[in-house]
C-alpha positions in Angstrom: -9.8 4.2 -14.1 -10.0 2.0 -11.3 -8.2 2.4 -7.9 -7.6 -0.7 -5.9 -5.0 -2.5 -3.6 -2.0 -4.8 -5.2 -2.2 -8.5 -5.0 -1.0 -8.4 -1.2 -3.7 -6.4 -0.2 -0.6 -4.4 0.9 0.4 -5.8 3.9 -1.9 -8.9 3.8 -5.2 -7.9 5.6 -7.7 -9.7 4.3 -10.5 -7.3 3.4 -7.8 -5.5 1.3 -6.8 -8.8 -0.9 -10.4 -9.2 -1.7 -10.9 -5.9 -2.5 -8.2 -6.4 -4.7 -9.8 -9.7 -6.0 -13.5 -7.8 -6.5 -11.9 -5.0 -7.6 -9.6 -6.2 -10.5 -12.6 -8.2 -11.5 -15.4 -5.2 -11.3 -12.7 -3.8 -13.9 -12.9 -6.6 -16.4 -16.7 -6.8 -16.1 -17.0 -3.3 -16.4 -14.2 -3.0 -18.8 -12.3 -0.7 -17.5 -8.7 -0.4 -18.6 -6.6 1.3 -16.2 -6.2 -0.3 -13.0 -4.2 1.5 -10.4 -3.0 -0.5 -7.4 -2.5 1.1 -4.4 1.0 -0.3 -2.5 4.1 0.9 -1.2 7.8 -0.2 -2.2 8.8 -3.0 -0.2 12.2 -1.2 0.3 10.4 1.6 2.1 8.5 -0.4 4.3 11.5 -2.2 5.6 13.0 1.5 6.9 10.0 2.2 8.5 10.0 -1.3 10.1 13.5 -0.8 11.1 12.5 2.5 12.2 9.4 1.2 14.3 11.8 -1.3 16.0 14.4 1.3 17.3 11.8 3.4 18.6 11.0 0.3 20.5 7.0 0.5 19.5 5.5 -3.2 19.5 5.3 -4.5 16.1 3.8 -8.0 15.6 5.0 -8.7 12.0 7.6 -11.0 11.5 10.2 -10.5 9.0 9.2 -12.8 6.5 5.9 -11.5 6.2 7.3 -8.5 5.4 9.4 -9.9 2.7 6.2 -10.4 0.6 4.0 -7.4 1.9 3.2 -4.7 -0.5 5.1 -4.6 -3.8 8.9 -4.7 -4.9 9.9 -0.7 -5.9 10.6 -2.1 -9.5 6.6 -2.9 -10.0 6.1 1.0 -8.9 4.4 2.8 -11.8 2.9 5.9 -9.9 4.4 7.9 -7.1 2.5 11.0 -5.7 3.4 13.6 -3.3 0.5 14.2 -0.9 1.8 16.0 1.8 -0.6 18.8 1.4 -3.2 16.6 1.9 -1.3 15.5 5.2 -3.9 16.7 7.4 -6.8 14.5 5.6 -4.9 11.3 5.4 -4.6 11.3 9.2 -7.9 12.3 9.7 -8.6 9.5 7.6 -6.2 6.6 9.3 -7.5 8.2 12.8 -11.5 7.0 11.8 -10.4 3.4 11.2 -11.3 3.3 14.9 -11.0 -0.4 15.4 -7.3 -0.7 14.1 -6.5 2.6 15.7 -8.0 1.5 19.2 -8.2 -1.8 19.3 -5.5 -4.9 20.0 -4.5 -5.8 16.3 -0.9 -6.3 15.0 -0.6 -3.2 13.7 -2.7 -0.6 16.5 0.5 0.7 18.2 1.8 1.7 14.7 -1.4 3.1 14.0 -2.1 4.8 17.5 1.1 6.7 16.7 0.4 8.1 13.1 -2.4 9.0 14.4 -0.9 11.3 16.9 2.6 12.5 14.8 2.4 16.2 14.7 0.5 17.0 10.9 3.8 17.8 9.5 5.9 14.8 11.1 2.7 13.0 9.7 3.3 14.5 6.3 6.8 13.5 6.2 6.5 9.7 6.9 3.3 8.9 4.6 3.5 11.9 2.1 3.3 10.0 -0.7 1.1 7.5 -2.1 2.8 4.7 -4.4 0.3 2.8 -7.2 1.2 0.0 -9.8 -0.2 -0.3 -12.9 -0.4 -4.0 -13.5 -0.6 -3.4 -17.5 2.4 -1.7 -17.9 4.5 -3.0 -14.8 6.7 -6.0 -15.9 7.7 -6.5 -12.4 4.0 -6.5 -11.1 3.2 -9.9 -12.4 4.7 -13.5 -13.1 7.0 -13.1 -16.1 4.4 -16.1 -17.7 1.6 -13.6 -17.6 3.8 -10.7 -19.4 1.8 -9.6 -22.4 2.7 -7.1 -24.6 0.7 -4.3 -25.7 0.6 -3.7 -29.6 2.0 -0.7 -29.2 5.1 -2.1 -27.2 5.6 -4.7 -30.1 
């Protein structure tokens, strides 16, 4: 198994598209056959925007790039709960020190996770969302659809 970003490279940064681009092809090199892309539903994202605005935090993203950012819920093919692992993933987000610190789009969102309370944390990204391009009709142009034997 492969993990990776979806085609967006969720919200369109990108070193995440091309790691989606030199990932998917390091799997068919390689051979791998299961390809998880890491996302979140659209739908979600939205709230949170919503959220984000009401709060009144500065959020550079305009709507329509949001409309295309990350993947629609119907492509989802894995959802995990990883709230118990709330205190790592912050940890994490908090040593990607330049988008944390620094004066890109998304650093007041960031600066913020980064400081929620580990619970509060846990609650608004305790849970990690994957496609499986393979087996997610919704995850690709219908042109591209191929069916596995044993779905035929």
């Amino acid at each position: 198994m492969l993990l990776s970003y979806d085609r967006n490279g969720g919200y369109g940064h990108p070193d995440h598209v091309r790691v989606h681009e030199v990932g998917r092809r390091a799997a068919e090199m390689a051979g791998v056959r299961t390809v998880l892309e890491a996302t979140m539903p659209r739908e979600v994202v939205g709230r949170l925007v919503r959220l984000i605005r009401v709060l009144r935090i500065p959020f550079r993203f305009d709507d329509e790039q949001l409309r295309s950012a990350y993947s629609p819920a119907a492509a989802i093919t894995h959802r995990l709960d990883v709230r118990r692992y709330a205190r790592q993933k912050q940890a994490a987000l908090a040593a990607h020190r330049s988008e944390v610190n620094g004066s890109g789009r998304i650093a007041p969102v960031m600066r913020l996770l980064v400081q929620l309370p580990t619970p509060v944390f846990g609650l608004v990204l305790g849970r990690e969302w994957f496609v499986d391009p393979a087996t997610s009709p919704a995850a690709k142009p219908a042109s591209t659809i191929v069916p596995r034997s044993s779905d035929r």
